[in-house]
C-alpha positions as CSV (number, residue, x, y, z in Angstrom):
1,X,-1.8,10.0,-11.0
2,X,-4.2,7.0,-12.1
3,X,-4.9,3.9,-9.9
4,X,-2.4,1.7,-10.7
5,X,0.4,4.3,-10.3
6,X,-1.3,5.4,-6.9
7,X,-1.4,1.7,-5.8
8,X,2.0,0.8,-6.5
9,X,3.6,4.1,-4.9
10,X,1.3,3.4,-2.0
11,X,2.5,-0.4,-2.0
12,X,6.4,0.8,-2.3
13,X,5.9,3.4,0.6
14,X,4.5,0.7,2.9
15,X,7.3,-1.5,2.2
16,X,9.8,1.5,2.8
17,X,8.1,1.6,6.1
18,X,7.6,-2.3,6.9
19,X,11.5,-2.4,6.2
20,X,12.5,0.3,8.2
21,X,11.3,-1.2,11.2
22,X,12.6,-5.0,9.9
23,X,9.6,-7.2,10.2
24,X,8.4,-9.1,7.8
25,X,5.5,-9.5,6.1
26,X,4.2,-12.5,8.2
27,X,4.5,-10.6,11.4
28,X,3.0,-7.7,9.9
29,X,0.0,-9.6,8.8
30,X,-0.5,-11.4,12.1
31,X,-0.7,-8.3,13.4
32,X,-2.7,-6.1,11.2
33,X,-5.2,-10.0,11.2
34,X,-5.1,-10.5,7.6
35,X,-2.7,-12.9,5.5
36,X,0.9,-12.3,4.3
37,X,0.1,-13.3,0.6
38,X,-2.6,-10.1,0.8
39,X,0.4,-7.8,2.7
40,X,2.3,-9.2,-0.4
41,X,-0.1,-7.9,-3.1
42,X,-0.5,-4.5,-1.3
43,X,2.9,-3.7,-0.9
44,X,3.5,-4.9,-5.2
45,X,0.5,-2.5,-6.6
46,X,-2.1,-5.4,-6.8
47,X,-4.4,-4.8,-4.2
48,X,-5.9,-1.9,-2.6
49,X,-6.4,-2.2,1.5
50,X,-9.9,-0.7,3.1
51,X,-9.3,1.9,4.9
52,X,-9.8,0.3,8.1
53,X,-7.2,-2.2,6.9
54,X,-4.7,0.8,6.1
55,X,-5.6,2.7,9.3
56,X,-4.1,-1.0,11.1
57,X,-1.4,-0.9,8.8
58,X,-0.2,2.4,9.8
59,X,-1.0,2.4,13.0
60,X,1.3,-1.3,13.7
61,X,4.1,0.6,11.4
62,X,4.0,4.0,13.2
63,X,3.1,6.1,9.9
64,X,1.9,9.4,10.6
65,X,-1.1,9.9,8.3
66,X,-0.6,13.4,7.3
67,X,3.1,13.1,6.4
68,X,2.6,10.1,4.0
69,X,-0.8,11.1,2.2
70,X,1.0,14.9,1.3
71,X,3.5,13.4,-1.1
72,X,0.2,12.1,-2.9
73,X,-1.3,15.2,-2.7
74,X,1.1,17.8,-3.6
């Protein structure tokens, strides 16, 4: 898997996830302190989050860590 195929299942599988729980992309960027337009280009393949921005990501959507990073490592 290369980068941009990593960023955009990463991006789709945060969406999944932002979805499930029905909020949006402006609540979910007030919360995790950074901008919709940026949640926007994460969850499309564009951008890549640090990892302290994923970590707050995550943790606001209720992703368990080890159950979404096997599916990119199997």
């Amino acid at each position: 898997m290369n980068k941009s195929e990593f960023l955009e299942k990463y991006g789709i599988e945060l969406k999944i996830a932002r979805v499930r729980r029905k909020m949006s992309q402006e609540k979910l960027a007030e919360l995790a302190d950074c901008s919709s337009v940026h949640i926007g280009y994460i969850e499309r393949g564009i951008k890549c989050p640090t990892i302290y921005q994923f970590l707050k990501i995550a943790r606001i959507l209720g992703i368990d860590l080890n159950e979404f990073f096997r599916d990119f490592t199997e």
